[in-house]
Legacy VTK file of the C-alpha trace (Angstrom):
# vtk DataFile Version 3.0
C-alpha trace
ASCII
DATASET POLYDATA
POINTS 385 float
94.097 183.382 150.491
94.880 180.211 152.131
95.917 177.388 150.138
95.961 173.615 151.499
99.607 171.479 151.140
98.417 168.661 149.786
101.633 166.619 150.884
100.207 166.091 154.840
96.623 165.851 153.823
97.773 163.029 151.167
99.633 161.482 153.813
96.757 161.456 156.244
94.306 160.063 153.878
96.705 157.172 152.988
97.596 156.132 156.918
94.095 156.595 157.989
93.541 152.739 155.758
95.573 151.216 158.347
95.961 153.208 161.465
93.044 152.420 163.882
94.475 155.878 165.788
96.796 158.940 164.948
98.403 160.699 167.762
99.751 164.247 167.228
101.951 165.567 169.559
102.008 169.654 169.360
102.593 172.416 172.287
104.372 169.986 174.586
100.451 168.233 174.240
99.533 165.086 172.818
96.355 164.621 171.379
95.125 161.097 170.494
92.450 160.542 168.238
90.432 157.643 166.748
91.572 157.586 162.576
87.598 156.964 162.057
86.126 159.739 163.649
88.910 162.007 162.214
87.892 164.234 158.917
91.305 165.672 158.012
94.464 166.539 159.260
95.651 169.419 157.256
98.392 172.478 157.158
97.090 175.419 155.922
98.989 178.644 154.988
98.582 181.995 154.830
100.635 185.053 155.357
100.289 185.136 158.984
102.243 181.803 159.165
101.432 177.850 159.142
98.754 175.902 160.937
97.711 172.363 161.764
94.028 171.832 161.348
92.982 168.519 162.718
89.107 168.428 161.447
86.862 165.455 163.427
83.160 164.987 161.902
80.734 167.405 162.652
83.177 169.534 164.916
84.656 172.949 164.479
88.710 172.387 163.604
91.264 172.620 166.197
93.956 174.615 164.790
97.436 174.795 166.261
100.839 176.778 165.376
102.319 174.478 162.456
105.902 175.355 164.451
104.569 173.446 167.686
103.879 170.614 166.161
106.610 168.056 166.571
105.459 165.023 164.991
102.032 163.120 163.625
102.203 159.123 163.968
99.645 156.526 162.945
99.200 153.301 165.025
97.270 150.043 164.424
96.386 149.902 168.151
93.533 151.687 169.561
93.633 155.226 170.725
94.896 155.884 174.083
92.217 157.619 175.448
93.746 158.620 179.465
98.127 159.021 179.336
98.054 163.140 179.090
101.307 165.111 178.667
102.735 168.089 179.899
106.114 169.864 179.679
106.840 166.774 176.844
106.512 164.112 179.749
103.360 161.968 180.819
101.471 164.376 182.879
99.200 163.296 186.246
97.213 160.384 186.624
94.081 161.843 188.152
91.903 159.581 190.568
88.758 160.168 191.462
87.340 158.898 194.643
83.581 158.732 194.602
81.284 158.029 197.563
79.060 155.542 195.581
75.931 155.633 197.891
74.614 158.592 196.135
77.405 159.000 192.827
76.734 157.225 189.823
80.442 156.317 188.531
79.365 156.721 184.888
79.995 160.789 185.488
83.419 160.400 184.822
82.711 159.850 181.161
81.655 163.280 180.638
84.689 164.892 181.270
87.519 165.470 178.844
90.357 167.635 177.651
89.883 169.337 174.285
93.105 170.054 173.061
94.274 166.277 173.862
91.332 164.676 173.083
92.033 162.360 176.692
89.862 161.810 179.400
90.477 163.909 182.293
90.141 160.830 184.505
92.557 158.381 184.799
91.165 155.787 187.557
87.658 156.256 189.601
87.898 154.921 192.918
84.484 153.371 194.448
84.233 154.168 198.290
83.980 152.026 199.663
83.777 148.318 200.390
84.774 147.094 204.286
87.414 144.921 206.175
85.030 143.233 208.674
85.578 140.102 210.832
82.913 137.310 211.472
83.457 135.877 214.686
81.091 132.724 214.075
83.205 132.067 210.971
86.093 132.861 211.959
87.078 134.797 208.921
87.945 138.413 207.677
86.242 139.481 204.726
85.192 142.068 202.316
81.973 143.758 203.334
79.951 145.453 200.276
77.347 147.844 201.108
73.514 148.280 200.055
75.613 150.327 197.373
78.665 148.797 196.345
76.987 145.411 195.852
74.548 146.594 192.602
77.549 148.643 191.103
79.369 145.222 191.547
76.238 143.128 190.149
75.535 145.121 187.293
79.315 145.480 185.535
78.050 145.884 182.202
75.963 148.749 183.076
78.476 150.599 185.660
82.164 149.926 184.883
82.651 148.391 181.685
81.776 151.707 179.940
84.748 153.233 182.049
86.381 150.485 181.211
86.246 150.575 177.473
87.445 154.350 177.747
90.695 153.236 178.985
89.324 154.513 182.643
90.837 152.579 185.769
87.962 151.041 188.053
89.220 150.435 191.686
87.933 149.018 194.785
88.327 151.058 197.859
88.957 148.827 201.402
87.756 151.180 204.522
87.519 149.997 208.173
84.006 149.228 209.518
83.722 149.802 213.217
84.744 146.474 214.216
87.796 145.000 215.683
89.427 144.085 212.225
91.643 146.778 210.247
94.311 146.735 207.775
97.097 147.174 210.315
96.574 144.433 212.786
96.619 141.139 210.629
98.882 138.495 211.480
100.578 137.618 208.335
98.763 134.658 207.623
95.340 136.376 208.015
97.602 139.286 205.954
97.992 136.614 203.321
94.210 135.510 203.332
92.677 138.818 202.965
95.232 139.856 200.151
93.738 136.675 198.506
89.748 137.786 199.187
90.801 141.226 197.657
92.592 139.333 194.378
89.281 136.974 194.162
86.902 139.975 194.193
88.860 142.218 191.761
89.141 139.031 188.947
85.177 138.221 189.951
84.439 142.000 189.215
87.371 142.678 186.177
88.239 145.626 189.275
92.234 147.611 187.966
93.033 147.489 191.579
92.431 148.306 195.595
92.869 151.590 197.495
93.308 150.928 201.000
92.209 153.559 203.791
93.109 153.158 207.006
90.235 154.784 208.868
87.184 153.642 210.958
88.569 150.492 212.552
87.782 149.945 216.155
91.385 149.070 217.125
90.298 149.439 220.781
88.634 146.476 220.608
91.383 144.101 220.335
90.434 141.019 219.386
93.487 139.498 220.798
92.685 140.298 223.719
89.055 138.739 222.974
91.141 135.183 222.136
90.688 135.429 218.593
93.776 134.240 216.744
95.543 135.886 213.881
95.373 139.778 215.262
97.703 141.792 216.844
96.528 143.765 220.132
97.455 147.434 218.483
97.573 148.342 214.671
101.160 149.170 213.436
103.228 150.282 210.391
104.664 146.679 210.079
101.161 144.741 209.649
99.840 147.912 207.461
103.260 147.533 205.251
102.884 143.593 205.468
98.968 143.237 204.201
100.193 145.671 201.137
102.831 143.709 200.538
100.856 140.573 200.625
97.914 142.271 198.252
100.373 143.134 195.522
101.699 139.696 196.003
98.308 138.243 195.089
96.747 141.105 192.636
100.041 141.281 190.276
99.771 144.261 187.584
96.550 145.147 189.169
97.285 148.812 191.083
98.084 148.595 194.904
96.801 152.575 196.018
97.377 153.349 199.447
96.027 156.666 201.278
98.338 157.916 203.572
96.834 158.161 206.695
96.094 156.328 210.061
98.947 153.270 209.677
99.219 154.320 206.664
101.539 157.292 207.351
104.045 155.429 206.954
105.464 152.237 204.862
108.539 149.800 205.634
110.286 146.781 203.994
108.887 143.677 203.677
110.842 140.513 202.493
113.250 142.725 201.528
111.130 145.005 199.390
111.027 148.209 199.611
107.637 150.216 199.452
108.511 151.786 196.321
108.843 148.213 195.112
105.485 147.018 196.371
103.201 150.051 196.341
102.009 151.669 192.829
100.744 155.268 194.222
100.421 156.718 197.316
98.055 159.427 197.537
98.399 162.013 200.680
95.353 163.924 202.579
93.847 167.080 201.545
96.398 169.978 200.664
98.944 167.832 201.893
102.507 167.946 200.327
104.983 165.145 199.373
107.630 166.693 201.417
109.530 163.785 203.094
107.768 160.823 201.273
111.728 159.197 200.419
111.464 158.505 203.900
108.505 157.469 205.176
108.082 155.546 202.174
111.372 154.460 201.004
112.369 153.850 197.464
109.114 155.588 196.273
109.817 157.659 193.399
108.051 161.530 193.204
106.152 159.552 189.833
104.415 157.296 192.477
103.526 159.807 194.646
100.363 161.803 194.504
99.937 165.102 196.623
97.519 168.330 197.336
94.718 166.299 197.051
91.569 167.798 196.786
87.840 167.938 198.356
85.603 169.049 195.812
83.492 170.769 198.323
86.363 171.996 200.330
89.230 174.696 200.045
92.018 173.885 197.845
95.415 176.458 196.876
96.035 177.185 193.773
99.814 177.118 193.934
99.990 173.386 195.302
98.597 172.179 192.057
100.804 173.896 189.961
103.310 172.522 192.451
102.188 168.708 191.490
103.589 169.895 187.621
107.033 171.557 188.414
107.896 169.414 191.107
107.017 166.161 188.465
104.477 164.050 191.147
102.620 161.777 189.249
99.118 161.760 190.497
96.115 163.947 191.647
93.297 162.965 193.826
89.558 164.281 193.564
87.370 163.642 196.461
83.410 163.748 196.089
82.905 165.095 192.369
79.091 164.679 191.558
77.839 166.490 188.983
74.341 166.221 189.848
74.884 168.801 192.547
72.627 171.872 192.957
76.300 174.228 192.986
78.211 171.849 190.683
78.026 174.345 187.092
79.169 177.407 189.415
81.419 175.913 192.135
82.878 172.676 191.229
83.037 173.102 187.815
85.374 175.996 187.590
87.556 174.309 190.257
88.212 171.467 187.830
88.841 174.027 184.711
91.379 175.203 186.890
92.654 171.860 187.674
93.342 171.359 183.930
94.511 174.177 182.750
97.203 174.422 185.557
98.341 170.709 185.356
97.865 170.158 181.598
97.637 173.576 179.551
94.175 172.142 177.957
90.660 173.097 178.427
87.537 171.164 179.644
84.994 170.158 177.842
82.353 168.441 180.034
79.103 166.595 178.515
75.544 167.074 180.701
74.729 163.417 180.357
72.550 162.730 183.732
74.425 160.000 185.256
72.128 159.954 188.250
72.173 157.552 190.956
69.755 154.895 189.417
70.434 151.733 191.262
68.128 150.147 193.626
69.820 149.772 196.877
69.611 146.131 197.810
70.274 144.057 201.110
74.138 144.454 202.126
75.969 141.077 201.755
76.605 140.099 204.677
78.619 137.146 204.510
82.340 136.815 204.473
83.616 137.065 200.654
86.468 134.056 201.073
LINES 1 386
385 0 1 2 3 4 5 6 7 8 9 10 11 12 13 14 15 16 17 18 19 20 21 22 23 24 25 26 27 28 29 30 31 32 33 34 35 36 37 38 39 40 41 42 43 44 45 46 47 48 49 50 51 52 53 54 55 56 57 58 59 60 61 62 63 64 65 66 67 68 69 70 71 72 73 74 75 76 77 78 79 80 81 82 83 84 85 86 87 88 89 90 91 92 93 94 95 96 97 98 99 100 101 102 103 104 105 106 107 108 109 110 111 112 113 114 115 116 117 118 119 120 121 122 123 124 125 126 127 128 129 130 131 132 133 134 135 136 137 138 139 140 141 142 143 144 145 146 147 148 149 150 151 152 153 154 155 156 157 158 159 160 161 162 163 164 165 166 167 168 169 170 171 172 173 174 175 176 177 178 179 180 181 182 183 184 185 186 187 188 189 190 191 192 193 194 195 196 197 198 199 200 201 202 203 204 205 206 207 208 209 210 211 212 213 214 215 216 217 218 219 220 221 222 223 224 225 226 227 228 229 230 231 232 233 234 235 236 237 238 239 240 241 242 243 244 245 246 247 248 249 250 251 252 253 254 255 256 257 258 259 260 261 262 263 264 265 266 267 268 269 270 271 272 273 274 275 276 277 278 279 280 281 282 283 284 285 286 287 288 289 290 291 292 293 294 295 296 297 298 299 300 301 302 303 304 305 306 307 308 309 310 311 312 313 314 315 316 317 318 319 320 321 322 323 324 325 326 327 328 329 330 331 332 333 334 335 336 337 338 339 340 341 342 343 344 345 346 347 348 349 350 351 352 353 354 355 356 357 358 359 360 361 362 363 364 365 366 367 368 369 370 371 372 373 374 375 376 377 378 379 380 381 382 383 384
């Protein structure tokens, strides 16, 4: 018959006055848990052996081998609800990249690990807002779709609920068909924009800025047009200087850069290294890390994430299992939207995969409806200074 130690339950009880969250690390895992929504943490024995029962209201116990657990620890700051572990170290930050004119961002809070207790997103990127250039102004700016602008408009509603579950909200910066592009600034229009980009993500309480180098109309040249501040081809060097510049201006905010187009590549600026200036790069689809020291030196493997992934598109197994025993720090999701007609029998497995390979946890997912519910409304069209 099993009998209850008192000693750890006593314990519990007592810590749970103070603690505002109790984190218990067990099976290389560590699970994180708010001290009021907690029941009981417990050993029981029995003649099988010992076993941790952590017991949350109105939820069956999660019960773990007493031997794997390597230490319970009470905090007066709240829970950390998004660092995951693996192999005893902080596991992958997992982005998730989210084309907003049909995704309702609030889907990320359905989806957590249940060993943990963690979010399985780290960061949701919103794709995307624009680089454009107004010629009558003068002026590159940030361009916000019919889309972006009414996520923007109504952060109470869209992002501070990621927010307050320790989830990272960032802006995504795409090309837009014009002449203008992240890798042919001058670096005093390098220096303006970085400044736009800082101005929108304090306006809009944004963690950060992915840039993606795609969709410019380089060809265009406005140099050649007689416009000042542009360079007649996009390069490396203007790519590496406007990142430079936009950690410059955005501080602790993250800098997230896809590498593609000019982005392929990173050099020194001012002396700075990329790894110095850049917080992740994240490569294409099924695309390894191989060679990243050098086209982005001083980048560590923990900055670096690889084998990204299209939700709707292939993906191999072994590359994310790579991500874990070759220590990159990040993973990239393209596309999730759980309001898809195949999402329960296609997607959904993919990402149960996903966790069990990278964190040795299960998913639990929640069928809250986040459905696109926004009113599109008229783009803005004027240059965001």
């Amino acid at each position: 018959m099993k009998r209850i130690l008192t000693l750890l339950t006593t314990l519990v009880a007592c810590c749970f006055g103070y603690a505002q969250s109790v984190d218990v690390h067990h099976s290389g895992i560590l699970s994180s848990y708010s001290a009021d929504e907690l029941q009981e943490i417990s050993l029981e024995h029995d003649a099988t052996g010992s076993t941790v029962s952590i017991l949350k209201y109105g939820e069956t116990p999660l019960r773990t081998d007493a031997a794997n657990v390597t230490a319970i620890s009470f905090s007066d700051q709240p829970v950390d609800a998004s660092t995951k572990y693996a192999d005893g170290e902080p596991a992958q930050v997992v982005f998730s990249c989210i084309e907003v004119n049909n995704t309702n961002p609030l889907q990320h809070l359905n989806f957590h690990l249940k060993k943990s207790n963690k979010n399985l997103f780290d960061a949701v990127i919103l794709f995307s807002s624009n680089i454009n250039f107004s010629k009558k102004e003068d002026v590159v700016y940030i361009h916000n779709n019919e889309n972006v602008q009414p996520i923007l408009n109504h952060w109470e509603h869209y992002i501070k609920p990621l927010k307050d579950r320790g989830i990272k909200v960032l802006l995504s910066i795409l090309g837009n068909h014009d002449g203008s592009g992240l890798a042919n600034l001058s670096d005093e229009r390098a220096k303006l924009f970085a400044q736009a980009i800082a101005d929108t993500l304090q306006k809009y309480d944004l963690d950060g800025v992915f840039f993606d180098d795609e969709y410019s109309d380089y060809n265009k040249n406005l140099a050649g047009q007689g416009y000042k501040g542009f360079f007649s081809t996009a390069s490396y060097d203007a790519a590496s200087r406007l990142a430079y510049e936009t950690k410059q201006a955005i501080g602790d905010k993250w800098l997230v850069l896809y590498k593609y187009g000019s982005y392929s590549k990173a050099v020194s600026v001012d002396g700075k290294k990329p790894g110095e200036y850049v917080d992740y790069v994240l490569t294409d689809y099924n695309v390894s890390g191989a060679g990243m020291n050098l086209q982005y030196p001083g980048v560590e493997n923990s900055q670096v994430g690889c084998y990204s992934v299209n939700i709707n598109g292939y993906y191999n197994k072994s590359n994310i299992k790579k991500l874990r025993s070759e220590k990159y720090g990040a993973f990239m999701i393209y596309n999730l939207d759980q309001t898809a007609y195949d999402f329960s029998y296609s997607k959904l497995i993919n990402l149960e995969s996903f966790v069990d390979y990278l964190f040795d946890d299960e998913l639990e997912v929640t069928e809250t409806p986040y459905r696109k519910d926004w009113e599109p409304i008229e783009e803005l069209k004027e240059p965001n200074r």
